[in-house]
C-alpha positions as a LaTeX table, in Angstrom:
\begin{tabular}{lrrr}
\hline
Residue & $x$ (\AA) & $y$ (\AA) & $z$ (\AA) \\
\hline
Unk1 & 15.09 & 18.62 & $-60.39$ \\
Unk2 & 15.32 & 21.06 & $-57.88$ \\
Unk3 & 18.54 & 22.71 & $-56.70$ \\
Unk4 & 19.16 & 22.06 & $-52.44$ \\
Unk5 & 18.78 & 24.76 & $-50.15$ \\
Unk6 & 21.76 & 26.45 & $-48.99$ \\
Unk7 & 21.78 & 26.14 & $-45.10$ \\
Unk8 & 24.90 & 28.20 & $-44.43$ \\
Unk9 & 25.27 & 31.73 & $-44.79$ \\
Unk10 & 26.55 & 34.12 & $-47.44$ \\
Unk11 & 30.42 & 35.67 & $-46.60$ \\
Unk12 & 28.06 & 39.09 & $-46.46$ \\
Unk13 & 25.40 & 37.83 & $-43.80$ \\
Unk14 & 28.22 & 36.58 & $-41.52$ \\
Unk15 & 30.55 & 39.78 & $-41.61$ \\
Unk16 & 28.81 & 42.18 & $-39.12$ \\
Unk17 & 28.66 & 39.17 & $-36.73$ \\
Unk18 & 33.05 & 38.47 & $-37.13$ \\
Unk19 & 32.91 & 42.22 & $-36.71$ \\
Unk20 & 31.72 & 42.29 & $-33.34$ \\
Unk21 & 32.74 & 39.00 & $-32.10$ \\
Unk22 & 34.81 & 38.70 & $-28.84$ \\
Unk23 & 38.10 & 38.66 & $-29.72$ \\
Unk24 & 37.47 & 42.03 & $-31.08$ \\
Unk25 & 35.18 & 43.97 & $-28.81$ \\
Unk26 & 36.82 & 42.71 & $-26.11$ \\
Unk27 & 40.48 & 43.90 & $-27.07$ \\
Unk28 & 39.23 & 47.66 & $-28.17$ \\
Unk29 & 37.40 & 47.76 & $-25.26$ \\
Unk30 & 40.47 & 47.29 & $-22.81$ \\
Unk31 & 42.76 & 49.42 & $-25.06$ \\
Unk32 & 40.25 & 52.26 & $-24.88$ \\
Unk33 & 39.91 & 51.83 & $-20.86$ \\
Unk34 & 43.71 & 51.65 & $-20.79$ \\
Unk35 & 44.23 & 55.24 & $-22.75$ \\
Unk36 & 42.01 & 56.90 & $-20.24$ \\
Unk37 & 43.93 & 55.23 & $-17.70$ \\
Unk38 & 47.05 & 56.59 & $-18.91$ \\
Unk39 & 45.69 & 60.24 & $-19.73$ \\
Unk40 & 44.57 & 60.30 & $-15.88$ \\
Unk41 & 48.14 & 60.70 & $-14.89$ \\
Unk42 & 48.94 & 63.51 & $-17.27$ \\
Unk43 & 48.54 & 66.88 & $-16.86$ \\
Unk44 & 45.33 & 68.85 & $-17.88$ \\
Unk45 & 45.53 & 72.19 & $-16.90$ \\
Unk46 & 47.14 & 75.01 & $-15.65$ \\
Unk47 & 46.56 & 78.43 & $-13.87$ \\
Unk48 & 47.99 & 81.50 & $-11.96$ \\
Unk49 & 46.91 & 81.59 & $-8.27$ \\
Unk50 & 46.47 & 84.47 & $-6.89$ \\
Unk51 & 47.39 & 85.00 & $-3.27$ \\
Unk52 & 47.56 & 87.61 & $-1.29$ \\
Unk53 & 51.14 & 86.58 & 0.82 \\
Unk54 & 52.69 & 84.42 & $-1.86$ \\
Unk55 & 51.88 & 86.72 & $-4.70$ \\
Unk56 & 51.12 & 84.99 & $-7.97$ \\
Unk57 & 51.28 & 80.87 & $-8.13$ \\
Unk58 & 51.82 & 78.74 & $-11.07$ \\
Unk59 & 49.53 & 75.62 & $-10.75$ \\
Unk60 & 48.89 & 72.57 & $-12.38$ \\
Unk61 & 46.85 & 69.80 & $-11.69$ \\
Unk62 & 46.87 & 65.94 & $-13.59$ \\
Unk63 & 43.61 & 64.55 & $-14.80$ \\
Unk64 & 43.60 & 62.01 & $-11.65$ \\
Unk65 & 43.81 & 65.46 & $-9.03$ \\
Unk66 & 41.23 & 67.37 & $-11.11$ \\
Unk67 & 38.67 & 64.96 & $-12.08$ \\
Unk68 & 39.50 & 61.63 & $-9.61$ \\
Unk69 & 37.01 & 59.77 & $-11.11$ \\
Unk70 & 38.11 & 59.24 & $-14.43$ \\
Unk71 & 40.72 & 56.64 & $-12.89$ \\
Unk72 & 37.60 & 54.74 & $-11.05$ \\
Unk73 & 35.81 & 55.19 & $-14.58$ \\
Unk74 & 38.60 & 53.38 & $-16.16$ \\
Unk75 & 39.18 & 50.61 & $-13.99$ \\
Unk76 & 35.25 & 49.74 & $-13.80$ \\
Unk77 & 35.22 & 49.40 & $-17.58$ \\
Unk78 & 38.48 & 47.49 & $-17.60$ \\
Unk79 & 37.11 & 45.27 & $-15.38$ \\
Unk80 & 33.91 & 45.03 & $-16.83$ \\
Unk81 & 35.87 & 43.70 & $-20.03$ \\
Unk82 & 37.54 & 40.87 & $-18.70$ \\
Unk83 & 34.53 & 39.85 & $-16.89$ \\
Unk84 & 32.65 & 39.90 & $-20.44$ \\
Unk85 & 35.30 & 37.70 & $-21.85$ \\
Unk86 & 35.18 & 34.76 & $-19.24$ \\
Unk87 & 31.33 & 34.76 & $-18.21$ \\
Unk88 & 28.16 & 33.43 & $-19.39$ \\
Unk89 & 25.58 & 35.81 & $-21.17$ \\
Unk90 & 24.08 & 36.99 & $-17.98$ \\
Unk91 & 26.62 & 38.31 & $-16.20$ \\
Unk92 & 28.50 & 39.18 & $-19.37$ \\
Unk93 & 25.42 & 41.82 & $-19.70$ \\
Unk94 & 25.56 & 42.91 & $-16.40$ \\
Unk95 & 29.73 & 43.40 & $-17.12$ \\
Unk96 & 28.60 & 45.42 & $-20.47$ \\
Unk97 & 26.26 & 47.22 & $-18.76$ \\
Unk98 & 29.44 & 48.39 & $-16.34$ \\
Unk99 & 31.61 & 48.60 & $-19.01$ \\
Unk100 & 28.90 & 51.47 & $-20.69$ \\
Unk101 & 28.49 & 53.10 & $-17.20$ \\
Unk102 & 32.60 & 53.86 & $-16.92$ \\
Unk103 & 32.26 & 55.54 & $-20.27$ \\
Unk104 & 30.03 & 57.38 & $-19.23$ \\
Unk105 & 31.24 & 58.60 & $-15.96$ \\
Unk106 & 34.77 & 59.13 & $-18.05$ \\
Unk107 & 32.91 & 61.64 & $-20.62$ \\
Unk108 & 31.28 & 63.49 & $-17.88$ \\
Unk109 & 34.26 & 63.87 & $-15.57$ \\
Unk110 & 36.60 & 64.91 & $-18.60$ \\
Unk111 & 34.20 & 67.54 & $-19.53$ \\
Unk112 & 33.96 & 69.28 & $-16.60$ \\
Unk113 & 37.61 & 70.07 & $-16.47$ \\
Unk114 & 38.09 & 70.71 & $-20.37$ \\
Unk115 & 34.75 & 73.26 & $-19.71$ \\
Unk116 & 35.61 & 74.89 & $-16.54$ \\
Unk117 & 39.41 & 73.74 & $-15.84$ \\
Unk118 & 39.40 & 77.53 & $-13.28$ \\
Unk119 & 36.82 & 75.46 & $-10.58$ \\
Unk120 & 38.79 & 71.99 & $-11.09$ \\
Unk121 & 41.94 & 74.08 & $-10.54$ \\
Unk122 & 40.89 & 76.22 & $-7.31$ \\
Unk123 & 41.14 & 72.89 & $-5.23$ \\
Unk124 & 44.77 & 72.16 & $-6.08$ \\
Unk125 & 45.63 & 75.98 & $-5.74$ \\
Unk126 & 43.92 & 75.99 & $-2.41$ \\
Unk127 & 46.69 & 72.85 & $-1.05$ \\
Unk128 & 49.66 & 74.74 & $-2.78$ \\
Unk129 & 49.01 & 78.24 & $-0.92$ \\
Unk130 & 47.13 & 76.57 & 1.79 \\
Unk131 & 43.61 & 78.95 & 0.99 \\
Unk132 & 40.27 & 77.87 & 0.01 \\
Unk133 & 39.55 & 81.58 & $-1.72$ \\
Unk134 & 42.62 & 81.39 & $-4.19$ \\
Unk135 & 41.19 & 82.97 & $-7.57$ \\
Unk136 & 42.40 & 81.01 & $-10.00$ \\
Unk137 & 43.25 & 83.56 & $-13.65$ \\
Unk138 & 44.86 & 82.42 & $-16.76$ \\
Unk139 & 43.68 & 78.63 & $-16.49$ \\
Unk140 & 44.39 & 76.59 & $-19.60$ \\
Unk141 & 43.97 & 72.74 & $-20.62$ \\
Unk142 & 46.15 & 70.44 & $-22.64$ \\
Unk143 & 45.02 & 68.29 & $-24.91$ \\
Unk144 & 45.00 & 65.43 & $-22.41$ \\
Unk145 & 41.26 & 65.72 & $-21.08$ \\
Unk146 & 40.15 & 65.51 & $-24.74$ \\
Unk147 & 41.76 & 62.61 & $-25.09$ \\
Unk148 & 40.33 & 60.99 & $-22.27$ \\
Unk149 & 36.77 & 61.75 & $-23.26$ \\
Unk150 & 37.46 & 60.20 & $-26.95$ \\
Unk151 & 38.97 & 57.14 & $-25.00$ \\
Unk152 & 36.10 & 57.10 & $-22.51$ \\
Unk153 & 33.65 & 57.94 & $-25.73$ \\
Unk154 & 35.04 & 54.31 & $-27.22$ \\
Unk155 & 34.71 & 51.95 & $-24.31$ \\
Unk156 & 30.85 & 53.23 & $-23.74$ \\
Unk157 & 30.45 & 52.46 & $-27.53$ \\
Unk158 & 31.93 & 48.84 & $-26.69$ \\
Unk159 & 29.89 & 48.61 & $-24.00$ \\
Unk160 & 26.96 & 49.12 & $-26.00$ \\
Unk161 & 28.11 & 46.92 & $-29.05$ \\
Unk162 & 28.74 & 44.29 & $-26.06$ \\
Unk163 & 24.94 & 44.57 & $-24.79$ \\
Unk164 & 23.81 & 44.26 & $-28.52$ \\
Unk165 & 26.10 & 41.47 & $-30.15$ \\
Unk166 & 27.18 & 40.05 & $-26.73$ \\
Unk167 & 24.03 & 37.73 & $-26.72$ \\
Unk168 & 24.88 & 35.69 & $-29.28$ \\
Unk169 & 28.16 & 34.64 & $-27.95$ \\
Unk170 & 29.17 & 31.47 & $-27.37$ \\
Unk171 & 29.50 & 30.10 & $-23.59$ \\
Unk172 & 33.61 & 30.71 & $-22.75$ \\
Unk173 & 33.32 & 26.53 & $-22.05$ \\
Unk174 & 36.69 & 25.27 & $-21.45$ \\
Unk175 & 39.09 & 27.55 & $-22.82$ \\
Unk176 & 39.40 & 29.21 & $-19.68$ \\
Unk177 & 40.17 & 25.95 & $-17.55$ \\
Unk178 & 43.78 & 24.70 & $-16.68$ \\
Unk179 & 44.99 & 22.31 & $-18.74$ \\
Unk180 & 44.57 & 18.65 & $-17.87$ \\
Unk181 & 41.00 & 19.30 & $-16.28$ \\
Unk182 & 38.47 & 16.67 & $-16.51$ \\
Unk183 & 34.93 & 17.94 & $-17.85$ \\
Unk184 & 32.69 & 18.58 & $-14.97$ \\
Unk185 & 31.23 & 14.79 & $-13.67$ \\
Unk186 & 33.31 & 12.60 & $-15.15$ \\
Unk187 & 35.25 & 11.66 & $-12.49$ \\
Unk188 & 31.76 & 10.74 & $-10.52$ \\
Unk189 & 30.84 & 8.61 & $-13.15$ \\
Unk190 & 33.85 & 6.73 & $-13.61$ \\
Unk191 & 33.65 & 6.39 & $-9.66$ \\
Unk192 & 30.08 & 5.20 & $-9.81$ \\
Unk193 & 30.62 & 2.82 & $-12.41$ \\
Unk194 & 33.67 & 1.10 & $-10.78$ \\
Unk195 & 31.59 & 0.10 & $-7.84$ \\
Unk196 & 28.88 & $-1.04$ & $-9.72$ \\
Unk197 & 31.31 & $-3.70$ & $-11.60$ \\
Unk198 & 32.77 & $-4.58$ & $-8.41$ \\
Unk199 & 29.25 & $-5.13$ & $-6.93$ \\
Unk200 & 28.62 & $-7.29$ & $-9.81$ \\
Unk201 & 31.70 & $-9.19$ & $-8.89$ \\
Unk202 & 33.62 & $-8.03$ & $-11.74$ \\
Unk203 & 37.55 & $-6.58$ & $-11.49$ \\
Unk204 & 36.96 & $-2.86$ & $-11.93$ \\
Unk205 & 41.34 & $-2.39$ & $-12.15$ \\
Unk206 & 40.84 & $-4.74$ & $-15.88$ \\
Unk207 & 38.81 & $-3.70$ & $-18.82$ \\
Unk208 & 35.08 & $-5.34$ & $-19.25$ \\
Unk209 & 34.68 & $-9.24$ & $-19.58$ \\
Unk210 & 33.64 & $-10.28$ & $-23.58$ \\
Unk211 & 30.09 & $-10.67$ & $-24.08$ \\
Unk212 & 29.37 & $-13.93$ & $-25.67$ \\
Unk213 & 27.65 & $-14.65$ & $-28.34$ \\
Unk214 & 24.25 & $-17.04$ & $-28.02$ \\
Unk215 & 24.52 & $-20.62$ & $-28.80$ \\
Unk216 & 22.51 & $-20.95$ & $-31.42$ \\
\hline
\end{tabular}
């Protein structure tokens, strides 16, 4: 005799699957667009302005003055999180696909001040001493831009574990509806099928006459 088939897989063959599921992308994903939220409002660098009438100027700029679009970065992927946790698979690719695109905008703009934090400076130094030539000597980062490009590194990574292991998701289906709702229809049915009782003469307000057995 020969031994049935197994039909349902090995703890192994379903654990990269749990590992990427929703409730786990989803969450990282949100925490990591959160941190570079945060780290926007910190401050990055520092410098010595030097101008001509008010002599030497300490300046320092937050990530959100010297690279603004880290905070757009971080709200697109944020947003392209939730949307990935409520919608079907098409538009939870298209929310991935945003979700991947803040990350990358986040790296980018965090890089350009932890590279060259002088030129990000020079604008802020140019609205304290009210100059658009202030030479900007001395300029330093803190450890905040880093941080922001590790957190913006992370939510491209979920983006792209999204694209990849978002397709075999399961629908969202009613877990997102109040509670109390009737599934889509049913109420038109049990409309339709009251007047066709009534049409037939029947109470629709009682349950259905017994059918009768045949005389034999």
């Amino acid at each position: 005799m020969t031994s049935p088939a197994l039909t349902s897989q090995s703890p192994h063959d379903r654990a990269p699957a749990t590992r990427l599921s929703r409730r786990r992308l989803v969450p990282l994903g949100l925490l990591s667009a959160g941190v570079g939220l945060l780290a926007a409002f910190q401050p990055w660098a520092s410098g010595t302005a030097a101008d001509v009438v008010l002599g030497r100027v300490v300046v320092t700029g937050s990530g959100q003055q010297l690279a603004p679009g880290v905070v757009g970065a971080a709200l697109v992927a944020a947003a392209g999180m939730v949307a990935a946790a409520i919608t079907g698979r098409l538009l939870r690719m298209v929310s991935a696909a945003a979700t991947l695109l803040g990350g990358l905008l986040g790296i980018a703009a965090s890089l350009s001040v932890a590279q060259d934090p002088a030129s990000a400076l020079r604008t802020v130094a140019g609205t304290a001493v009210t100059r658009t030539d202030t030479v900007i000597t001395d300029a330093a980062i803190t450890w905040w831009p880093w941080l922001a490009a590790l957190a913006a590194l992370v939510t491209g990574l979920v983006g792209v574990l999204v694209l990849v292991a978002g397709r075999g998701w399961g629908e969202p289906g009613r877990r997102y509806e109040a509670p109390g709702t009737p599934p889509l229809g049913s109420g038109n049915d049990a409309t339709a099928h009251a007047w066709d009782r009534l049409s037939e003469g029947e109470d629709p307000t009682v349950g259905p006459a017994p059918t009768r057995d045949p005389q034999p």
